[in-house]
N, C-alpha and C positions, 0 to 999 in steps of 0.2 A: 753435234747437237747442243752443247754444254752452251756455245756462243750464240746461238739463236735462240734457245731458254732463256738465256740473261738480257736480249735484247729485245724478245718477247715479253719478258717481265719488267720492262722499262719502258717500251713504246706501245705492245700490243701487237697482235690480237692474244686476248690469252682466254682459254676455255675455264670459263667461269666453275663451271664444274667439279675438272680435272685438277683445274690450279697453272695449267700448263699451257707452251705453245699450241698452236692451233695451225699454222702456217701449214706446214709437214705430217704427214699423216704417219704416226712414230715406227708404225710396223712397216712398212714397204719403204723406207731409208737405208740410205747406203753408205757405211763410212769408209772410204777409201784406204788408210789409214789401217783401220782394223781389217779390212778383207786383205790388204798386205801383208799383215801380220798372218794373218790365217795359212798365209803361203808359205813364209819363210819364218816360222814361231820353230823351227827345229834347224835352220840353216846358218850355220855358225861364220858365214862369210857374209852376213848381214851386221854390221856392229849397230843399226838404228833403224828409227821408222818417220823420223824429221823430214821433212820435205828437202830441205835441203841436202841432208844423207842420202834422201832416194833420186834427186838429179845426178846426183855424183855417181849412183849406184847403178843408175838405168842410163846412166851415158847421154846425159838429156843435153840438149846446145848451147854454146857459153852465154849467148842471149839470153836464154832461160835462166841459167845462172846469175847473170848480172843485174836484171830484175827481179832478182826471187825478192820475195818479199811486198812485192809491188802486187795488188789484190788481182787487178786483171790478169798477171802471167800467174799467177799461182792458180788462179781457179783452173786456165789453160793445162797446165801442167798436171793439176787432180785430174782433169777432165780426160785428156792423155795420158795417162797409169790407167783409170777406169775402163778406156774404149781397151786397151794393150790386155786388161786381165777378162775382159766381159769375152773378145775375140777368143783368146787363148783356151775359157771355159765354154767355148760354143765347139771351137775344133774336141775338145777332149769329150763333150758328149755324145758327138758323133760314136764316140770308142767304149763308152763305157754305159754298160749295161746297168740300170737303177731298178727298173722294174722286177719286181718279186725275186730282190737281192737279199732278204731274209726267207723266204721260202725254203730251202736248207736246214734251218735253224743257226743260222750262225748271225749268232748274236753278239755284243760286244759288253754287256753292262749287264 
């Protein structure tokens, strides 16, 4: 979001209000990047969170790799980590029970 703030505050639109973007509506965004993180923030065989670090890491195609950098394969490439962890979290709620998971009392905080 930091690049679309700065590029929003250069060309527009900006919410006159806010001070900010407007494009994006800030709460229903997704940063690919950081929900990575969120995976492997404890997984010591991750050394980064670079795009380039994660073609290498996710075994992504030397194609991919040779244009990294090039805006249309990179978005490609975000776009592909996103569908791979959206999939992954769709099979794991099939398995995991959410609903009145503090009903117990087992709290964390």
């Amino acid at each position: 979001m930091p690049i679309v703030e700065r590029m929003c505050q250069q060309y527009g639109p900006i919410d006159e209000k806010k001070g900010c973007q407007k494009i994006f509506n800030p709460i229903f965004t997704i940063d690919v990047m950081q929900h990575i993180y969120c995976w492997f923030e404890n997984n010591q065989d991750v050394k980064g969170y670079s795009m380039d670090y994660m073609r290498d890491y996710f075994g992504m195609s030397d194609q991919s790799k040779e244009n990294a950098h090039d805006a249309l394969q990179d978005v490609k490439d975000t776009a592909n980590l996103m569908i791979k962890f959206l999939k992954l979290q769709r099979g794991l709620l099939k398995k995991v029970k959410f609903e009145k998971a503090f009903a117990k009392g087992e709290v964390y905080v």
